[in-house]
C-alpha positions, 0 to 999 in steps of 0.5 A: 196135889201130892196127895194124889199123886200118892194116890196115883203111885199106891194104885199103880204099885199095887196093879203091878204087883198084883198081875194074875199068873196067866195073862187074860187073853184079847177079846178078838182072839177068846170071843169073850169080853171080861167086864168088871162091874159092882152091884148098884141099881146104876150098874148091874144087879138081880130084879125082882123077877131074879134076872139080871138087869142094870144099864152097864149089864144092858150095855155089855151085852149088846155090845157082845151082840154088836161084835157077833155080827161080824164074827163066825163065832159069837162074843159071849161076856163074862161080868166080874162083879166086886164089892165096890166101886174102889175095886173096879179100877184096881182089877182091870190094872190088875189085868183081870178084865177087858172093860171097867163098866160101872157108872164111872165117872171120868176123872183126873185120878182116874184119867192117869190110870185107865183110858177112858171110852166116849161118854154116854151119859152126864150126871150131876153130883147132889148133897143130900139131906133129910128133909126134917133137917133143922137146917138145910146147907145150901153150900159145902161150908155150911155143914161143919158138924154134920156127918158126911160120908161118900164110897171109897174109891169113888168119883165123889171120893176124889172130887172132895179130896180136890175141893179140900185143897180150897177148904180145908175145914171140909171134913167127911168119911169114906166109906170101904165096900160101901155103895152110895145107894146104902149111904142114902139108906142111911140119911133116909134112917136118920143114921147119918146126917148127909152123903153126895150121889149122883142124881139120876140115883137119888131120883131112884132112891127117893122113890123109896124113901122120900124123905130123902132131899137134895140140898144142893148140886156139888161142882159141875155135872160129870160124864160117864164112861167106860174105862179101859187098860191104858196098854189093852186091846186098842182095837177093842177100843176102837169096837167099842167107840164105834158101838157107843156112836151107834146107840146114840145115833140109832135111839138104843141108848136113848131106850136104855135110858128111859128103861131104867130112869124114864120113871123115876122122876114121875111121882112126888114125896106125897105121892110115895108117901100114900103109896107106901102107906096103903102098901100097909095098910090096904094091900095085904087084904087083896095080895092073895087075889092078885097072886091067883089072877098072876097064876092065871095070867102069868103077869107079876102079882106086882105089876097087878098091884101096882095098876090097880092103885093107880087106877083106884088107890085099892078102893073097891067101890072107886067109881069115876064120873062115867062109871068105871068101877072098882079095883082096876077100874073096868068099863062096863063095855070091858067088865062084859067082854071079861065076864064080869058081874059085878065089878065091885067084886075085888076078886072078879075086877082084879081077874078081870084087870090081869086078864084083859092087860095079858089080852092087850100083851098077845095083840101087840105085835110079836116083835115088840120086846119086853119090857116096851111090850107091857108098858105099851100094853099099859098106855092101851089099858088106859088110852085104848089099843085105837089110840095106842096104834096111832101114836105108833103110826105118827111115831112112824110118820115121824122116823121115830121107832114105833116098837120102842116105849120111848119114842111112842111115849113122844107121840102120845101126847100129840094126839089131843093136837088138831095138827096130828089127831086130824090126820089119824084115824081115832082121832082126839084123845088124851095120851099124855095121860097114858104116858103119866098112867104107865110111868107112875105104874112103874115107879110103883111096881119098883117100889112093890119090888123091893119091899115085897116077896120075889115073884116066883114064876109058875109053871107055864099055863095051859091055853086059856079058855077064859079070852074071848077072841080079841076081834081088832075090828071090834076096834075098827083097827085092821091089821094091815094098818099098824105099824 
């Protein structure tokens, strides 16, 4: 207990002595919000198409976006990234910020320092291991002799000083300016023997490196939430409060959530391990076709890869028991609509595929937003366009949103249920396959992401002479139908 208390005085001495010379001015009054956050793939960070993403980068904007509704002049945000998550409650005592949003856990220590907003997410706090480990602990005092670090200044940090008080054999490192995603890196290596996360990010991380293994849960689950100045703006806080109520009423947070971690847990180590070899051995023969069919089509060469593996596994003369074919896996009725000859041509399917997926993309209603677009784009490739628009009407019928990817996920697999195919128009088919199709592709493509080059976008193409045009009636849809 002193020990923290200690703790408590440093941080609070150091935020006092190290106040910025010009006070930041209130959010209401400069129309801009100063968020402190770090990178992690929890938090805030560069995608693979060189954009900003991250569920705390998310969320900040579209609070801005709330304040600006009732405000002349928009709310812009400001994001002051630091090296770690030890520094991000150190610069907002030091009045260098409006908000602390970075996956923050809600904890005693903390609690002295920073007022906490309303929780919007609980994590559970998992040992983790190699899974060719001699011997797996299944409790904290079975890992005397092994090596165990955890991030400075972090939740985990914390929670193991107040385990110590009850065990004090315990031993661990903290490690400075160092993200809890690189310590699992480390165990995936063999470099060090164990670390504590979060779960949701060990589900991400293990799709990278699956010989990652949870041994066991550490403590109880812990919320998240962001941190403000105890003496801030409390009417920021208030806004704040109000906007996190919202999203979780409204279903915004609910697709947040499935945008970032709806996948994560889709695939199995088997599943990452063939995935990770064939990336090796096959894929690099096909590469360069797939970057000329996204030249074509403007879709990420990634997300091309990645479907055709989870169509063909990149076996060229794949063939299923009713003939579909090749690389990415085109019926016949499809193989003639997109000029195809021969459909175990890699060069021909891989076009073809990239064609007919940008085709699915321009006849999905404008107003569906990136990224639910393409992963409904994805479940109609799979289920059928048909298919794809009466899930969205019983996502309808069922005051869901028909234009999220998490709510007609929900609704896809009811269609091979008599109660819900009877009453629409395409009736049976097997949507749960489409949503196991879609998620695993983008387990895949976050995976192609981190180990493959960067997509550098090309110049916008001209108008393609190569779609035939897309007649819905083909598909006995009529558009007045649709959601």
């Amino acid at each position: 207990m002193s020990r923290l208390l200690i703790i408590v005085l440093l941080t609070t001495l150091l935020a006092a002595c190290s106040r910025p010379s010009k006070p930041l001015p209130p959010a209401r009054q400069s129309h801009q919000i100063v968020v402190v956050t770090y990178n992690s793939p929890t938090t805030y960070y560069v995608n693979g198409n060189s954009d900003f993403a991250g569920i705390e980068y998310d969320l900040a904007k579209l609070f801005a976006a709330e304040l600006s509704k009732n405000s002349d002049t928009p709310f812009k945000v400001k994001f002051l990234v630091v090296n770690s998550v030890g520094e991000v409650i150190p610069t907002l005592l030091k009045g260098r910020a409006h908000i602390a949003a970075a996956g923050l856990e809600i904890t005693r220590l903390r609690s002295h320092l920073v007022r906490f907003g309303p929780s919007y997410q609980q994590v559970q706090p998992q040992l983790v291991t190699h899974k060719n480990i001699a011997d797996e602990p299944h409790n904290l005092s079975e890992i005397n002799g092994m090596s165990l670090q955890v991030p400075s200044g972090s939740g985990v940090a914390e929670q193991l000083a107040d385990i110590s008080v009850d065990m004090p054999s315990l031993q661990w490192r903290e490690a400075p300016q160092t993200g809890s995603d690189e310590l699992l890196e480390k165990v995936a290596e063999g470099t060090l023997d164990t670390t504590i996360a979060d779960s949701h990010l060990v589900a991400m991380v293990q799709n990278y490196y699956p010989d990652l293994q949870p041994a066991f849960n550490v403590g109880a689950p812990r919320n998240l939430a962001w941190g403000f100045p105890k003496d801030g703006d409390h009417w920021l806080y208030q806004q704040a409060d109000a906007f996190f109520d919202r999203i979780q009423k409204d279903g915004t947070w609910r697709n947040l959530q499935d945008r970032y971690y709806g996948h994560s847990t889709r695939l199995n180590s088997m599943d990452v391990n063939g995935f990770l070899q064939r990336m090796e051995t096959t894929l690099p023969q096909y590469i360069k076709l797939m970057k000329e069919a996204e030249a074509s089509t403007n879709i990420d060469w990634r997300l091309l890869a990645a479907l055709s593996y989870q169509e063909s596994h990149w076996d060229t003369f794949n063939t299923s028991p009713t003939n579909v074919r090749g690389l990415m896996m085109l019926t016949e009725d499809t193989a003639d609509r997109m000029g195809v000859t021969n459909r175990l041509d890699p060069k021909q399917s891989i076009m073809a595929g990239g064609r007919y997926l940008s085709l699915l993309k321009d006849v999905i209603p404008g107003r569906i937003a990136e990224p639910d677009r393409t992963w409904m784009a994805l479940a109609a490739y799979n289920v059928g366009l048909a298919h794809l628009e009466d899930a969205r009407i019983l996502a309808q019928k069922m005051k869901l949103n028909p234009d999220a990817w998490a709510d007609v996920k929900k609704t896809l697999p009811l269609l091979n249920k008599v109660e819900h195919y009877s009453n629409l128009k395409f009736g049976f088919a097997r949507g749960g396959a489409a949503v196991i199709f879609v998620d695993s592709i983008r387990t895949y493509q976050k995976i192609l992401e981190k180990y493959q080059e960067k997509r550098v976008p090309p110049p916008p193409p001209p108008s393609p002479t190569w779609l035939p045009k897309f007649n819905l009636a083909w598909l006995g849809i009529q558009t007045s139908e649709t959601p």
